[in-house]
N, C-alpha and C positions, 0 to 999 in steps of 0.2 A: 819748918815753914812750909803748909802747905800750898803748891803752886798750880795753877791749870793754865795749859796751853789748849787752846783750838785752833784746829786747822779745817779748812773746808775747802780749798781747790789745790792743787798742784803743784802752780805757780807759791803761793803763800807758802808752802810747807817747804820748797826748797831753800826759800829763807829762813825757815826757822828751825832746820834739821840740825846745823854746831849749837843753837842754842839748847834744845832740846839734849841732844846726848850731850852738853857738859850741865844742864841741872838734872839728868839723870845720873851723872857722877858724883854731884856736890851731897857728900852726907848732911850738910846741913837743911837739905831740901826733901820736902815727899812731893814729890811731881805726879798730877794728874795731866794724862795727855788724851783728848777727847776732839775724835778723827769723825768728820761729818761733810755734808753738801756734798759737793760734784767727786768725791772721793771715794764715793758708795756708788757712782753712776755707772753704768756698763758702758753710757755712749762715751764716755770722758775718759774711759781704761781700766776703771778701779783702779784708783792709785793710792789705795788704803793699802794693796799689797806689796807696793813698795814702800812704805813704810815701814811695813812687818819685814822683810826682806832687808832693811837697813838696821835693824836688830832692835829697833824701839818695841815698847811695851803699850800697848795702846788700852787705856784704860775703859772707856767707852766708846760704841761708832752708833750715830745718831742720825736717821736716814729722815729729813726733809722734802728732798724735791720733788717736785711732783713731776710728771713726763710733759711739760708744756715749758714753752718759752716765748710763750706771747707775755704782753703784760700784765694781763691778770694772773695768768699760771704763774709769774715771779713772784707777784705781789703774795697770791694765797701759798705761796710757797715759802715763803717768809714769815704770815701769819704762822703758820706750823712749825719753822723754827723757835720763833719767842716761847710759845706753846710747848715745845718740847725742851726749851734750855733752862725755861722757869722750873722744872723737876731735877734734871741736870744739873744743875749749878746750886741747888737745894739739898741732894743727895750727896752732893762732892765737898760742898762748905768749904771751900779753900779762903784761904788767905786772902790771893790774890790771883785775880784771873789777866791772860798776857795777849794780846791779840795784836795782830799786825796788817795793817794798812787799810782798805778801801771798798772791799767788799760787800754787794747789798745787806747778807745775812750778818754782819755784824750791829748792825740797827737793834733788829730783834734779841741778840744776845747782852747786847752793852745794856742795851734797856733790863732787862731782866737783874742782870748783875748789879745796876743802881740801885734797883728798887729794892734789893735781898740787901743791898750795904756793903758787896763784895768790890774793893778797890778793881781799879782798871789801869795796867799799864800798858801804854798802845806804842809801839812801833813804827816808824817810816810815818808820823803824823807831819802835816805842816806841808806836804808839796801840795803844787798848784797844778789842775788837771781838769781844763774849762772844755776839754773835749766830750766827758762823760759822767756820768750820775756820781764817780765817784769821788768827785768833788766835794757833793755836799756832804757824800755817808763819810768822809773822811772828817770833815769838821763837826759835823755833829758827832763823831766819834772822842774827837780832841775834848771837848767839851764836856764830855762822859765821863774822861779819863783822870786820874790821880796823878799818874807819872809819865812822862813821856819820853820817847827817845826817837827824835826827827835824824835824820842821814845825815845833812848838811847844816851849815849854819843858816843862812836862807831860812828855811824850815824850823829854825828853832827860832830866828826870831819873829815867825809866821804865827807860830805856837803862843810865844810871848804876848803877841797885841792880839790877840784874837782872848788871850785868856788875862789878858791887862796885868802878866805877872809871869817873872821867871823862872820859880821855885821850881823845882823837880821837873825842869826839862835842861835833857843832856845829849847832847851834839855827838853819837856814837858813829856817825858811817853810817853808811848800807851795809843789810847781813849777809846780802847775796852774795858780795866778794868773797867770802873769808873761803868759799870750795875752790877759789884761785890760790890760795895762800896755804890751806889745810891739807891740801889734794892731790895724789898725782892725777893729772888730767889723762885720758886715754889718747894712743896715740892714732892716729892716720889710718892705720893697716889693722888696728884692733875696730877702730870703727866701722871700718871699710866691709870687712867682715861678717863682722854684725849687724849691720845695716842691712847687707848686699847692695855697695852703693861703690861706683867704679874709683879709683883713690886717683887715679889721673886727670881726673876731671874738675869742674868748681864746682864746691859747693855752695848750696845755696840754702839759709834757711827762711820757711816763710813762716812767721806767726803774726795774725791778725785776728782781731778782735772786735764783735759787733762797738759801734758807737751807738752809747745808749742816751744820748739826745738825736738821737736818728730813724729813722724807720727801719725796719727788718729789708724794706727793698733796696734802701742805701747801703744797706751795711753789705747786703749781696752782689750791688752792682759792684761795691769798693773791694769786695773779693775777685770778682771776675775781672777787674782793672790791673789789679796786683797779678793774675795768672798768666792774663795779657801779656804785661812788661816783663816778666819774667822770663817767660816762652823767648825774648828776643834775647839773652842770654847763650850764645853758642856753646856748647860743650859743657853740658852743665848738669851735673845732678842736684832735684829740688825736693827738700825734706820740708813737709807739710807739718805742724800741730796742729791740734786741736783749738778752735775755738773755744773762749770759758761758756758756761751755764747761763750768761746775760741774752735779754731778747736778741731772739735772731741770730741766737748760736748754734742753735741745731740745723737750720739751715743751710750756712755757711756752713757746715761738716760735712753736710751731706755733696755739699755742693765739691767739696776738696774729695772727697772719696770717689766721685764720678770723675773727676780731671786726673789724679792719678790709678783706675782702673782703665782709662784712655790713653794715657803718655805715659810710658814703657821706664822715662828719667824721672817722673814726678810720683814722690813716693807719701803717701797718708800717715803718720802714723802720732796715734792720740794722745800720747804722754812718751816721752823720750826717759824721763826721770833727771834729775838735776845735774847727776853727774855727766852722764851721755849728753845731756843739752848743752853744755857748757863746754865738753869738750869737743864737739863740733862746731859750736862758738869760735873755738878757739883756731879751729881748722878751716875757717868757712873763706870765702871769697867776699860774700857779706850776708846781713840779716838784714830781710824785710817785713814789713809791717807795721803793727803799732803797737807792741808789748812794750812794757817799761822797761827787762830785762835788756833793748835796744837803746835805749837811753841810760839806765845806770851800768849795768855791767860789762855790754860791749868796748865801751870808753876803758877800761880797765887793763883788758888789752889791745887795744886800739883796733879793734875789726869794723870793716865801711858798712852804716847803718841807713838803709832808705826809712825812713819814717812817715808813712803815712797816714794824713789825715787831721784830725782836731781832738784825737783820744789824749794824748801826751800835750797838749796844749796849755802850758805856761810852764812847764820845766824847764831846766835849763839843761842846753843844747851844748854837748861836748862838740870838739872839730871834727870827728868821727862822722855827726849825724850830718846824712843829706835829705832835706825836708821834700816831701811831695803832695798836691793834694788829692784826695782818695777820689771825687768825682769826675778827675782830668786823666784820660788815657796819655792825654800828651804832655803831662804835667809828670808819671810814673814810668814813661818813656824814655824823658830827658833826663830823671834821675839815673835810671838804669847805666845813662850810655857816660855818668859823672862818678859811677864806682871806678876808684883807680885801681891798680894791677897791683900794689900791698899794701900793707897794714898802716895804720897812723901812729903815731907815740903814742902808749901809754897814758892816759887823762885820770889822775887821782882826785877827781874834782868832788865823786860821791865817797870817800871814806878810803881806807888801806887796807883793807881786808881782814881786820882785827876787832870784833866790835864786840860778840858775845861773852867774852870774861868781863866787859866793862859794865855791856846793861845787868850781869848776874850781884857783881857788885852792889852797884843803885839799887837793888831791889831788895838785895839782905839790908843792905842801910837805912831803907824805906822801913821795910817791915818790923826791922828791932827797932826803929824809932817811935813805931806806930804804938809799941808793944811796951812801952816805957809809961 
């Protein structure tokens, strides 16, 4: 069964690293893995070499983006991906091509894949996220796609009336849990270490992300909002990521690397990798911004999450999250001073951290049915 996985940001690929190494164990599978977008980017980390570094075989790396993140640069930045996945995905002839969640460059690839006749199983389809474009490239993705596997039920039965049918969508969880469950997580003083970040102190993580129903000046002001409220945190070390590749992400980076070459506790740094994000996660005091990883996996081990903004807007809200809005200083203010002193219960509400043997499942079931 030949299979292809693409990965193109960071975020994406740490959900799909247990999938990947167990169909790169499965004999019954030949796995193409084709490593592309912000993963080839120098501003974003290259984080194609943690990949290599986590002992995958990367079959192809497919360099798209162009150095712009206004919105034409996205846009011809994407024309160039279709362009280069239409060869890609010609040369590879898979089976079945596997992709996960919301990202603009999935447009150009899904399209390419329909038109060649290569099925589409898509991942984390069916949330609601009226904050940002990826709303619609997630339905137009659904739409693409053959098989699907949403997080929650919610989602699966988003999937259902949106596709006037239930066939081949299956209610797996979220994939990003399963490095809680797979993992030993690092501890404190391995952090600490590594980091150079004081282990007596709170930590604090920020990741925020342009809103791309938004101007590039909003999405900068909602960073300087966030450094703001943050700053009123006493005794605290503040671990910055990286903004993704969406407009008005290079700017906000640029803008994070100037606040931590200024404040001595505010540290920049582009890609942490999934297991160090997660175990700092895990150690944090809380996590700010508006990554999703704040919404499904924080809830998992109950760490206090500010949410800010209208990126994550129509998700559901574990008790972990405290909502803020991105344009009110005094709105990210009053969240800050509503983070309590520990952790919440546990909230299984996005899956149990077991979900990749299930979609591997469905998809030999798929394919030898298809093959019949």
């Amino acid at each position: 069964m030949k299979i292809c996985i693409i990965t193109a940001a960071r975020s994406e690929y740490g959900l799909l690293q247990w999938l990947i190494t167990d169909l790169e164990n499965d004999t019954d599978v030949d796995l193409s893995l084709v490593v592309t977008g912000s993963h080839l980017s120098f501003g974003q980390g290259l984080t194609y070499r943690q990949i290599l570094a986590d002992g995958h075989h990367i079959t192809k790396q497919v360099e798209y983006l162009l150095d712009s993140s206004s919105a034409v640069g996205v846009a011809k930045s994407a024309g160039l991906c279709g362009i280069s996945f239409a060869d890609v995905l010609s040369d590879l002839s898979p089976d079945l091509l596997v992709i996960l969640g919301d990202r603009y460059e999935l447009l150009p690839i899904c399209t390419s894949a329909l038109i060649q006749g290569i099925p589409i199983a898509h991942i984390s389809g069916g949330d609601v996220t009226e904050g940002a474009i990826d709303n619609q490239v997630r339905n137009a993705v659904t739409m693409m796609a053959s098989i699907h596997f949403p997080g929650t039920e919610e989602s699966a039965k988003n999937i259902e009336r949106m596709r006037s049918s239930n066939m081949n969508v299956y209610n797996v969880g979220e994939p990003g849990l399963e490095t809680f469950v797979r993992t030993n997580l690092l501890s404190r003083k391995e952090l600490g270490d590594s980091l150079k970040i004081a282990p007596d102190k709170k930590w604090i993580i920020c990741t925020l992300h342009p809103e791309t129903m938004e101007t590039t000046g909003y999405s900068l002001a909602m960073a300087k909002n966030m450094i703001t409220a943050v700053s009123k945190i006493d005794n605290s070390e503040v671990i910055i990521t990286a903004a993704n590749a969406d407009l008005g992400g290079s700017e906000m980076n640029e803008y994070f690397r100037e606040v931590s070459e200024r404040r001595s506790n505010f540290h920049f740094i582009p890609s942490l990798g999934q297991l160090c994000y997660l175990s700092i996660m895990n150690q944090a005091y809380a996590l700010i911004g508006n990554t999703s990883s704040g919404i499904v996996e924080a809830p998992f081990i109950g760490v206090p999450v500010i949410n800010i903004g209208e990126r994550q807007k129509g998700r559901h809200l574990c008790r972990n999250i405290i909502p803020a809005k991105g344009d009110s200083i005094e709105s990210l203010i009053e969240a800050v001073k509503q983070i309590p002193d520990r952790k919440f219960e546990p909230d299984y509400y996005y899956g149990d951290g077991n979900c990749s043997r299930n979609i591997i499942n469905h998809l030999k079931n798929y394919l030898r049915c298809r093959t019949k």
